[in-house]
BASELUM-730408 format. One line per 3 residues: for each residue x, y, z of C-alpha. Coordinates in steps of 0.2 Angstrom, whole numbers. Last residue first. Layout:
<rs>
X Y Z | ... $
</rs>
This chain:
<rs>
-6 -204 163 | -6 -187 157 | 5 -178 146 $
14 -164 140 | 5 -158 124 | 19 -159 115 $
22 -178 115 | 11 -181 102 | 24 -173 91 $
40 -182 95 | 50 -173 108 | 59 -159 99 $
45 -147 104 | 46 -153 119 | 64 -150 127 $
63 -130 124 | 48 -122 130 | 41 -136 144 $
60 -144 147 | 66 -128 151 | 52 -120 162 $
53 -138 171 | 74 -136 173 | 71 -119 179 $
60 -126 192 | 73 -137 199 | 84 -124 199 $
72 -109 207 | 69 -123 220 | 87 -125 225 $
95 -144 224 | 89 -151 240 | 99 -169 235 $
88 -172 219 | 74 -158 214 | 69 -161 198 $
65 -182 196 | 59 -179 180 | 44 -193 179 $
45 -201 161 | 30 -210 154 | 28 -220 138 $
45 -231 138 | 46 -242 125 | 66 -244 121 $
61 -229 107 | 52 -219 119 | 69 -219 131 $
82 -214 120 | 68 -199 113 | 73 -192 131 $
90 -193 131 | 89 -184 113 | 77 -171 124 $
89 -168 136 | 102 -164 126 | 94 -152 115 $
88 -144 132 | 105 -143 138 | 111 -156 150 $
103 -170 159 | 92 -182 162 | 98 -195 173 $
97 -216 177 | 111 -224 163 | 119 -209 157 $
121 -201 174 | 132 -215 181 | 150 -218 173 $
153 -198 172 | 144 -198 191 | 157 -210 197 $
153 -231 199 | 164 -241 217 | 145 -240 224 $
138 -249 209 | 120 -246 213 | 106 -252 221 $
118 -255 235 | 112 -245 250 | 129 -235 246 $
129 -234 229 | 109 -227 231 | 116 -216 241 $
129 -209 229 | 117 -207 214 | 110 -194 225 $
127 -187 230 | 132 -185 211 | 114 -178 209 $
116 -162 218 | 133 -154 215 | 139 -165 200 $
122 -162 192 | 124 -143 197 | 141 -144 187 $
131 -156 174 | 120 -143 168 | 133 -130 167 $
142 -138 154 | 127 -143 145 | 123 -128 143 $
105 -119 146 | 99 -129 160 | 91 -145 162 $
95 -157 179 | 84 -173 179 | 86 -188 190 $
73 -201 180 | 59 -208 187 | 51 -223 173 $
33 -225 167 | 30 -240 156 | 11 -241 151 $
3 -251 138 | -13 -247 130 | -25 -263 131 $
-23 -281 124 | -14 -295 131 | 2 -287 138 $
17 -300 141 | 26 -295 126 | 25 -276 131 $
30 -281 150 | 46 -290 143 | 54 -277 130 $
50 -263 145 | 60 -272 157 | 73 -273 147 $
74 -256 142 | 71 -252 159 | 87 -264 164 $
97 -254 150 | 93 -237 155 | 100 -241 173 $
85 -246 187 | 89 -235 203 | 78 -221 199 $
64 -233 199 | 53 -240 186 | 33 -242 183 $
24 -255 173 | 6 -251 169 | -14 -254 173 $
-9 -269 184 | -15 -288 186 | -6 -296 170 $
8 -284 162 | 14 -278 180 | 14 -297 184 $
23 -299 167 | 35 -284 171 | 38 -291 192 $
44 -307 185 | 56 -301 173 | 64 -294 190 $
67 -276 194 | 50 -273 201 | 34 -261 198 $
18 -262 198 | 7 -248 191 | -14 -248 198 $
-26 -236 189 | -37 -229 206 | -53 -237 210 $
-65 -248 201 | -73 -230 195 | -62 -219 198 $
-71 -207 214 | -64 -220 228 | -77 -228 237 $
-79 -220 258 | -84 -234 262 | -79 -252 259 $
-92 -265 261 | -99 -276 274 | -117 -280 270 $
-110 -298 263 | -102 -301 281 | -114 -311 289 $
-108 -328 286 | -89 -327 281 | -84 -321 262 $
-76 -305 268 | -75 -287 261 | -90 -288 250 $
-91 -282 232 | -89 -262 231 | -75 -265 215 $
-65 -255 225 | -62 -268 242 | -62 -283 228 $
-46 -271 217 | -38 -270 231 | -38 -285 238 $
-35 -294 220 | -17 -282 220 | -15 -287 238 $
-14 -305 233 | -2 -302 218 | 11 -293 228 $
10 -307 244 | 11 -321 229 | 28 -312 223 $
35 -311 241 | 32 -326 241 | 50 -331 252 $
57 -312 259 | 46 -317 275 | 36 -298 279 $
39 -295 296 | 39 -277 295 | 56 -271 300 $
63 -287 290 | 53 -283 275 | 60 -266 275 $
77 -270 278 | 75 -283 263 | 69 -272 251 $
53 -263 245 | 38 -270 237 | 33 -258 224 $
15 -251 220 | 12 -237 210 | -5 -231 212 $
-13 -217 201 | -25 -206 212 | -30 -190 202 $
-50 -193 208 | -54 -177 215 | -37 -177 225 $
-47 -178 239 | -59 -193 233 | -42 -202 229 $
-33 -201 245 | -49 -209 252 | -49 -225 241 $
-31 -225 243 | -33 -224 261 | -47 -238 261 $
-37 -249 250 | -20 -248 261 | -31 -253 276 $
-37 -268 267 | -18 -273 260 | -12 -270 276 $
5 -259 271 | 24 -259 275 | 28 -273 263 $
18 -262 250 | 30 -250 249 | 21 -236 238 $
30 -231 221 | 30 -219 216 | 15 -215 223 $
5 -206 209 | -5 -189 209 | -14 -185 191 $
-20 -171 179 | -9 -158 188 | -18 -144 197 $
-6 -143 212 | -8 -136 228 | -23 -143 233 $
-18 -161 232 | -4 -158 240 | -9 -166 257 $
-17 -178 249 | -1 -184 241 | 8 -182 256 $
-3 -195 266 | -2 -206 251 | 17 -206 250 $
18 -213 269 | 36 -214 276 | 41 -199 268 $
57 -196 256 | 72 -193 254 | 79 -203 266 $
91 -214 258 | 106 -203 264 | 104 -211 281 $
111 -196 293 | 93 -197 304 | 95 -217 304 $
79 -227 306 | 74 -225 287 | 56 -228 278 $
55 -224 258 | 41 -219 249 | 41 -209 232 $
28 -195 227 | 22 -194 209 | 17 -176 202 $
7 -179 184 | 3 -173 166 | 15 -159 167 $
8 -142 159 | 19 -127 164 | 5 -122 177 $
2 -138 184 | 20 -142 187 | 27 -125 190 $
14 -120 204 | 21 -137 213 | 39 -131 211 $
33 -114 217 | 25 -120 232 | 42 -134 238 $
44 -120 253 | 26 -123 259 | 29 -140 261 $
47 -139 269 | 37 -130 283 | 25 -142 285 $
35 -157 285 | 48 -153 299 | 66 -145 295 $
80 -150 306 | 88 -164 294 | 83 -158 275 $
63 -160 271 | 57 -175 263 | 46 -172 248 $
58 -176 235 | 46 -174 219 | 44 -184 202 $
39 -175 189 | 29 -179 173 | 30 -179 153 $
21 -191 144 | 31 -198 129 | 19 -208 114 $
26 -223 106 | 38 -225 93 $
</rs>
């Protein structure tokens, strides 16, 4: 069975009526709680809405810019987009502000890359027809612009390079993700790991995991996967906040139909949540090492759930969930 990392996977957009900063400072404790309870990484989510009552907006519009702005606030190992639209992004722009989001993180940068969904590419005028090819290009753009090779090929441009480098040597580790078996082997070929979304059910993760690992040729493999996760001390009164909180969640990703829309929160929380008591959680937990998962990011906070909760659930997970993780899972993680 391989070895669990622990991270957490944080809801940075504020509630209607509330502008960033503000909601920045309230989310300190949670950000306290990571790096001082010994998670491995923070990852941010990206998501663009033109609705202000579209449920879906739970996150910013540009994960990098609040990655760096939390850089300072957290001393976690590692700061992940998760995962980063890349059908709203110019590959070349998108590498000089990773390159930059990484020097002020001091080199935490990991960069989870997804391609979003049909409203998206129709906003940006991304043709839904190779889309895959589109992925795959700004993968080798990426990498190029890291590498310090020359940003063009034309006459005269060999002096052009990107500056400011990123502090990883080659740039930030790069996870693709996807629903598609596709989207696994491209993850398995051009990327440092495969990452999957709150919206992928146990099963598709597990298959998805089955797929990247056979297509990897050589190296550490990597499946990281965001789960919704409520931990308190009973089971019973895990799943009343979970009905509170992450019922509606699930909800909205019923209603931009992700999900089975029709689907309840009994029929729902086993395939995309964590929770429960900490004996609970942690046999959910060992479910996903042994379909191949190596990297869980406890989605903490879902639907504005109260800080004090959602750190709760970390203080729970760090004393109680892992020690009955596998061994070499103790230690919390990393990427």
């Amino acid at each position: 069975m391989p070895e669990l990392r622990l991270g957490v996977a944080v809801d940075l957009a504020p509630p209607p009526g509330e502008d960033y900063a503000r909601h920045l400072e309230s989310m300190a404790p949670l950000l306290d709680a990571c790096g001082r309870l010994g998670y491995g990484l923070v990852s941010v989510g990206e998501s663009y809405v033109f609705d202000p009552a579209d449920p879906m907006g739970f996150h910013p519009p540009n994960a990098l810019m609040l990655l760096a702005a939390i850089a300072c606030r957290t001393t976690v190992p590692a700061l992940a987009t998760g995962a980063l639209l890349l059908a709203a992004w110019n590959p070349l722009r998108l590498a000089y502000d990773a390159a930059l989001a990484d020097q002020m993180s001091g080199g935490r940068l990991v960069l989870g890359l997804g391609l979003g969904g049909p409203a998206l590419w129709e906003t940006f005028g991304l043709a839904p027809r190779g889309l895959g090819a589109t992925a795959e290009a700004a993968v080798t753009t990426l990498r190029r612009a890291w590498s310090g090779a020359p940003l063009g090929d034309g006459p005269g441009e060999g002096g052009r390079r990107l500056l400011p480098a990123p502090v990883q040597a080659g740039g930030p580790p790069i996870w693709i993700g996807g629903a598609r078996r596709r989207s696994a082997e491209r993850a398995a070929r051009l990327g440092d790991g495969y990452t999957a979304s709150t919206g992928y059910s146990f099963d598709l993760v597990r298959r998805q995991a089955a797929v990247y690992r056979d297509a990897l040729d050589g190296g550490e493999p990597v499946v990281s996967v965001n789960r919704v996760a409520v931990v308190a001390r009973t089971d019973r009164e895990a799943h009343a906040r979970g009905r509170r909180h992450a019922g509606p969640l699930l909800g909205a990703y019923g209603g931009a139909g992700v999900l089975d829309g029709g689907a309840t929160y009994d029929e729902l929380h086993p395939e995309h949540c964590v929770i429960g008591s900490p004996a609970t959680a942690a046999e959910t937990l060992l479910r996903y090492a042994e379909a191949g998962v190596t990297h869980v990011q406890l989605r903490v906070r879902p639907a504005h759930l109260p800080v004090e909760m959602a750190v709760e659930t970390l203080e729970l997970v760090a004393a109680e969930v892992r020690p009955l993780l596998a061994p070499e899972a103790e230690g919390g993680g990393g990427t």
